[in-house]
N, C-alpha and C positions, 0 to 999 in steps of 0.2 A: 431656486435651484437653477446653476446655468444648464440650457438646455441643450449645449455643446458637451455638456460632462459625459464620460462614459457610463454608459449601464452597468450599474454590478450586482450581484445576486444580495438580495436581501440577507441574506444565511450569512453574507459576509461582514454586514455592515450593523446588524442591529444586537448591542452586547446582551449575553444572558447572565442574570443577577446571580451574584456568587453564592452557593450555599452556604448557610450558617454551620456553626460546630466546630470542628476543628478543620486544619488544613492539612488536603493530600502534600504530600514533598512529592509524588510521582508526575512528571512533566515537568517541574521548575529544569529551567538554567543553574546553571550553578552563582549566578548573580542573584536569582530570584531567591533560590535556597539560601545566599547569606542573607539578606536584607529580613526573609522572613524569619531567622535564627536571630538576628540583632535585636526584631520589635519583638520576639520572646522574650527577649533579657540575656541573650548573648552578648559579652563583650566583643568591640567592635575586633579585637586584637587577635581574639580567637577565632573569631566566625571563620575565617578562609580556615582555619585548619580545623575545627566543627566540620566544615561543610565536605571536605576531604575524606573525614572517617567515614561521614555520614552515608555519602555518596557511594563509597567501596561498598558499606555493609548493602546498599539497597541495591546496588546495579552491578556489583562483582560476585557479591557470596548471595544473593537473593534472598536475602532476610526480611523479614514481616514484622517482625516484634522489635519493639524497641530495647526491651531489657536483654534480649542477644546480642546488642551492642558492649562488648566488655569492655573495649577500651576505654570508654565513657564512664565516666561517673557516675552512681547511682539518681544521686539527685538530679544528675542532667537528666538519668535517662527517664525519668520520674516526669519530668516538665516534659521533655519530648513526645511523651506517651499521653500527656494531658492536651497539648497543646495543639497536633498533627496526627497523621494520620498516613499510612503506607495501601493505599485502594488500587486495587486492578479489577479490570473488569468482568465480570461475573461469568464463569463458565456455564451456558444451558443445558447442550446437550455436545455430546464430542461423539464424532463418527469415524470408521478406520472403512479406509476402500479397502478393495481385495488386492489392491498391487500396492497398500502400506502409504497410500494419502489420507492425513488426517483433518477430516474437516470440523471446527468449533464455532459455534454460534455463542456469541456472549453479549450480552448486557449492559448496555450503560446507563447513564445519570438520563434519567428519565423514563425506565422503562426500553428502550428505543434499543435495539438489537443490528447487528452487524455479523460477518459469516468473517472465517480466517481458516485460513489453508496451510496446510505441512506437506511438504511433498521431498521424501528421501529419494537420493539416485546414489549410486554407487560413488559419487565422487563430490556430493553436496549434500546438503538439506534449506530446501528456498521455503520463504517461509515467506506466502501471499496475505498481506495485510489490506485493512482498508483506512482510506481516508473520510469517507463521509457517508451518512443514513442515507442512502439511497441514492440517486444521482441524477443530475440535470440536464446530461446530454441527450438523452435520447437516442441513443446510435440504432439503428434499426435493424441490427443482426444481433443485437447484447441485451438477453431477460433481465442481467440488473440493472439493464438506464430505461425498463420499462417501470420500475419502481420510482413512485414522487419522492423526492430530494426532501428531507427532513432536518437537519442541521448537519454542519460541518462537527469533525471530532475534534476533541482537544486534543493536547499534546500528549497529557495524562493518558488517554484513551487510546492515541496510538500507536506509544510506545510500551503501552501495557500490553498490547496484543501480541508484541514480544516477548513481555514476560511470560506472559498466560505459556505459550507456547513451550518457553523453556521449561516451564515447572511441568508441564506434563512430560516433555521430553526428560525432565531427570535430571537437566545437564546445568543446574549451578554446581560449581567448586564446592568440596566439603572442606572446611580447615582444618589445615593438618595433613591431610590426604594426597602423595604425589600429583606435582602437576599432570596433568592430561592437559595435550593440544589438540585431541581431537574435538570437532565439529559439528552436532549433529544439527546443530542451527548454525548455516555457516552464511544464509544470503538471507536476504531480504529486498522483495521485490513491492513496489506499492503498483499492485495490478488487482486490488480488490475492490468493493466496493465505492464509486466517487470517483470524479476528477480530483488527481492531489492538488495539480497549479491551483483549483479553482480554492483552496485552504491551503496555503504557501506556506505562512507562518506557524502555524499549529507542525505541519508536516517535517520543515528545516526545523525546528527546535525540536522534534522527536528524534528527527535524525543524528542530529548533534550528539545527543545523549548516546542515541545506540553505537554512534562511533567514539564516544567518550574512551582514551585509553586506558583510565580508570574503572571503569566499568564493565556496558557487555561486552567492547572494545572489537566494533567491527570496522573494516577499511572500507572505507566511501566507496572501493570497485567491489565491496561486495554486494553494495544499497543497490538496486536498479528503480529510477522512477518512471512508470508510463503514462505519459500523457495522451489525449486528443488532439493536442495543438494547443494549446493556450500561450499564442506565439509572446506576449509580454514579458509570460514570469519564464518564458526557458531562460533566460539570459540569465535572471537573477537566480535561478536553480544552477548555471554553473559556474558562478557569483559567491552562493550564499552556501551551497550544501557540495557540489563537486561531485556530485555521485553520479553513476551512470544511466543515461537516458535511453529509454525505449518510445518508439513514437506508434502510436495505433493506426496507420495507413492506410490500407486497405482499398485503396483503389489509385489509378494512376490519369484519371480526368478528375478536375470539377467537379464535370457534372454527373456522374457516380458518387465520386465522394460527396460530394453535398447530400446527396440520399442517406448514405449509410454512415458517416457523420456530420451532422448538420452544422457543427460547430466551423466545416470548412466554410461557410456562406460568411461566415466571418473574418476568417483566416485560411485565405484557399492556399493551395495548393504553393506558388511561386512563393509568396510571404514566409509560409512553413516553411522550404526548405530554407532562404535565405538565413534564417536563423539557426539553423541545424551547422550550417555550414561553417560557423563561426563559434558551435560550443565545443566541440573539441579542444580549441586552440585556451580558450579561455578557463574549461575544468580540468584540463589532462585527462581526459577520458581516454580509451583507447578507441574507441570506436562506439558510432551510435545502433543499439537496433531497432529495423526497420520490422513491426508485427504486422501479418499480413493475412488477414482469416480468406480461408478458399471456400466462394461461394458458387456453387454451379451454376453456370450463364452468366453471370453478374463482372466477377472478375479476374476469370482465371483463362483467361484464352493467351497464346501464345505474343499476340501484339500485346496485351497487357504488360507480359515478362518482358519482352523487350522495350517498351517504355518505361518500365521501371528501372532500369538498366540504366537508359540517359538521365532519369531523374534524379538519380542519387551518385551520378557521376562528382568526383571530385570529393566526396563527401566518405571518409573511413567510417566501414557499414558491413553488417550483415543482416539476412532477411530472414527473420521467424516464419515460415510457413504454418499456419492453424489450421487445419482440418475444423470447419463446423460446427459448434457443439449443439444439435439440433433440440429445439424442446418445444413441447404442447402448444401447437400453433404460430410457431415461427413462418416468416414470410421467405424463407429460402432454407436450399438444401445443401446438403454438403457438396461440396466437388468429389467426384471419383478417383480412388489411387492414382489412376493410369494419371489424369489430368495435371495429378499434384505434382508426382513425380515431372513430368516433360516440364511443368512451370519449374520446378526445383534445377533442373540441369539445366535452362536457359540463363537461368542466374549463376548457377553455378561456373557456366564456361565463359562466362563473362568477366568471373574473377572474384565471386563473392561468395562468401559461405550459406550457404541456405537450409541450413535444418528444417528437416519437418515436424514439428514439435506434435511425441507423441499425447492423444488424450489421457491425462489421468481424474482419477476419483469419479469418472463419467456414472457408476453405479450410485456414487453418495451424493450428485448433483455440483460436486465442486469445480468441475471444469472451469476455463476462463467463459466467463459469459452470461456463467450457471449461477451464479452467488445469491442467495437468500429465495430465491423461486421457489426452490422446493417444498423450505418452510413455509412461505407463504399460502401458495397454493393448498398447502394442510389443513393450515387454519380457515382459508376460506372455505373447503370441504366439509369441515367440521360445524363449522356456521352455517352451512346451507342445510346441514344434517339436523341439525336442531331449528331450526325455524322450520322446518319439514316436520317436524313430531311435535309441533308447538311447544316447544323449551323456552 
């Protein structure tokens, strides 16, 4: 191995053996989906337009069974049904906050579980997914990158967490049934569990699908991705997927940010922006936002706000302001209203939008931060409960 090569995460580079049985269609391309329709015994002539039916019933009308495909032939749908398979991932438990955030833990291929978030507001429904079991940053104000990194998801797995979500929400099409344009999943944001950059390809081909205009048919401004910085693949994120970027910030040195994401020791500060400042032009985004969690003493003093100020000069930007979401044994506390507020209007008279993003699902653990803690922490409770009664 050249020992100039770059370091990549093992989770990226080492494949996992395909299971035997039949094959999910949920995450193919619509390339993947003909080729595996032809080595059924699809003629070649039909497959594009197989693959067209196919795709509506699975990702327009959110159909499970094959023999509810009617426009198909029975004996196709007979191989279909023998052949393939329609799998999303496994709902565990589904929790509802008291301000109507719904948090679901599901299931995938392995056992190996993941958290996903619904969050309704009067004029959206975002719908926080994850990319990967657990996470490798380590950010050290965020309980889910104190969880070890486990594998990356598939595609299958991350655009199913889409699914999962619709089907509880209600909201596939009935056929036959007046259009409705309303929304109750109308965004999706990948701010759940994992770095996406650091699983690119799995990520852009779920996104594809979801903005597939055949299918759940969402517009790339309504995808948001957030990254730590993984300054390589931004380019190819407004390259490959076009959708909108959020960057996790949160400090406006180095040498802060190095602490509370360590990933800048790799990609500081100057690096990041330079690339920030050239996606807009290249995805038509309208603007990047900047996430910004407020930590008392750390990095919410007023020279902060106004360094941040020159650092995303030039750059079409608004600034997420995150109160905290403090949990059992965190190394920092939240900023005080009064604090957040004076940071918020420093930016704000500067010429930038600064929302204060209020906490939701804080009672069901789903805040941004919060994602699978609470489960975990259960089960270790429960294990300690039984080794204590010699179980």
């Amino acid at each position: 191995m050249d020992a100039k090569a770059p370091i990549t995460h093992d989770v990226l580079t080492i494949p996992r053996k395909l299971p035997e049985g039949p094959q999910n269609l949920i995450g193919l391309s619509r390339d993947q989906m003909r080729d595996a329709l032809i080595a059924a015994g699809t003629k070649e002539k039909q497959a594009k337009m197989r693959v067209g039916q196919i795709w509506q019933w699975i990702y327009h009308w959110g159909v499970r069974d094959f023999s509810e495909m009617t426009n198909l032939a029975k004996d196709y749908r007979a191989m279909l049904a023998e052949t393939f398979v329609i799998e999303l991932p496994q709902v565990v438990t589904r929790q509802v906050s008291e301000d109507g955030t719904r948090k679901y833990l599901v299931r995938i291929a392995g056992g190996h579980e993941v958290e996903v978030v619904y969050i309704p507001e009067t004029d959206r429904g975002t719908l926080c997914i994850s990319s990967q079991v657990g996470c490798t940053l380590t950010c050290s104000f965020c309980h889910t990158g104190t969880q070890k990194l486990v594998r990356n998801l598939t595609a299958a797995e991350i655009v199913g967490q889409v699914m999962v979500a619709r089907d509880d929400l209600g909201e596939w099409p009935v056929p036959g049934a007046p259009k409705d344009e309303t929304r109750l999943l109308s965004n999706i944001v990948l701010m759940g569990m994992g770095e996406p950059l650091y699983n690119f390809e799995n990520v852009r081909d779920a996104m594809k699908i979801a903005m597939d205009p055949e299918g759940i048919s969402l517009s790339r401004r309504r995808i948001t991705l957030s990254t730590s910085g993984v300054v390589p693949e931004i380019a190819r994120t407004a390259q490959e997927i076009g959708c909108q970027l959020a960057i996790s910030f949160h400090a406006t040195t180095d040498d802060v940010r190095d602490r509370l994401v360590p990933i800048n020791k790799r990609w500081p500060i100057a690096d990041l922006l330079d690339v920030l400042r050239e996606y807009p032009k290249v995805s038509n985004s309208e603007r990047i936002t900047f996430e910004y969690v407020m930590l008392d003493g750390v990095n919410d003093s007023d020279e902060d706000a106004h360094r941040l100020v020159k650092l995303i000069d030039g750059i079409p930007a608004k600034i997420n302001l995150i109160p905290f979401n403090e949990w059992p044994g965190a190394p920092y506390k939240r900023s005080s209203n009064n604090r957040i507020r004076k940071f918020a209007d420093i930016i704000y008279h500067a010429g930038y939008a600064s929302p204060i993003r209020k906490p939701r699902g804080e009672d069901i653990m789903a805040a941004c931060g919060q994602l699978k803690s609470a489960t975990e922490r259960s089960r270790k409770s429960k294990a300690q409960i039984a080794q204590e009664a010699g179980l």
